[in-house]
Every structure is written in structure tokens, then in C-alpha cells.
N, C-alpha and C positions, 0 to 999 in steps of 0.2 A: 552470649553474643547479642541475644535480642535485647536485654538488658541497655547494655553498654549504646546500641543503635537505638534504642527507644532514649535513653537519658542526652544523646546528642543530639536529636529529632527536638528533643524538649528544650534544649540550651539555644537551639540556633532560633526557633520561634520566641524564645522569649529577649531574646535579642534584636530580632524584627519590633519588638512592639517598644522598646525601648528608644527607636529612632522616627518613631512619628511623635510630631510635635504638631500636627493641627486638632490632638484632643483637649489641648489646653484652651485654643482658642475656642472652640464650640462649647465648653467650659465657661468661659468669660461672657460669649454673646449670652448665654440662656440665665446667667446669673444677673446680667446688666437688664436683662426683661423683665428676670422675677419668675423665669418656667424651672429656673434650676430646683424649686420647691415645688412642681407638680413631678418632675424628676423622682425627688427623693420620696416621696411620697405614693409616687407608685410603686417604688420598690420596697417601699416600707411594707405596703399593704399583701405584695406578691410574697414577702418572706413569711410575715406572720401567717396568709392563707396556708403555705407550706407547711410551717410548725403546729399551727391544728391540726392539719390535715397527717400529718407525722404521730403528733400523742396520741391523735382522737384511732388511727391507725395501730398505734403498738397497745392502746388500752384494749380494743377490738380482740387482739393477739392475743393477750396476756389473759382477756377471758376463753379465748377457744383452747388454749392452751391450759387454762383451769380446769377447764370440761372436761380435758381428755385424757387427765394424769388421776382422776378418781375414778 
């Protein structure tokens, strides 16, 4: 039951975001200024901090986990 209520919870939100249309034009203004590439660009640099922070994280692991199986 929570299944089937959680998968309709998820359908009807993603339904809602398929009816707004003023992310296109906030889209259009910030590309017509030239901010659309401080945009991408932050998020470029938030993913990549992530994915160090992710490897540099399971290398960390994969040594304590070394340590502890000898």
C-alpha cells in the first residue's frame, strides 16, 4: 500500500512541474545576458566538488577496510 501511495504522490508532482512554463523564460532572460554560463558553471563545479569528495571518500574506506580484514 505505501508503495502504490508513494508511486502516486511521485506521479501527481511530477505532473505539477510539467505545467509551469515560466522556467523557460527565466531560461531565455539569463541566456540573452550571458549569466546562463555563470549558471552552468556553478553547477559544474558543485558536481565535480561532490565526485572528489565521493572517491577521495570510498578511497578513505577501502583503506580502513584494508586495515581491518588483516
Amino acid at each position: 500500500m505505501k508503495k502504490i501511495l508513494f508511486s502516486l504522490i511521485l506521479l501527481i508532482s511530477t505532473m505539477q512541474l510539467f505545467a509551469q512554463d515560466n522556467g523557460v523564460e527565466m531560461a531565455d532572460a539569463l541566456r540573452s545576458n550571458g549569466k546562463i554560463y555563470v549558471v552552468v558553471i556553478c553547477i559544474v563545479v558543485i558536481l565535480v566538488g561532490l565526485l572528489v569528495y565521493l572517491f577521495s571518500l570510498d578511497k578513505r574506506l577501502k583503506k580502513i577496510e584494508k586495515r581491518n580484514d588483516v
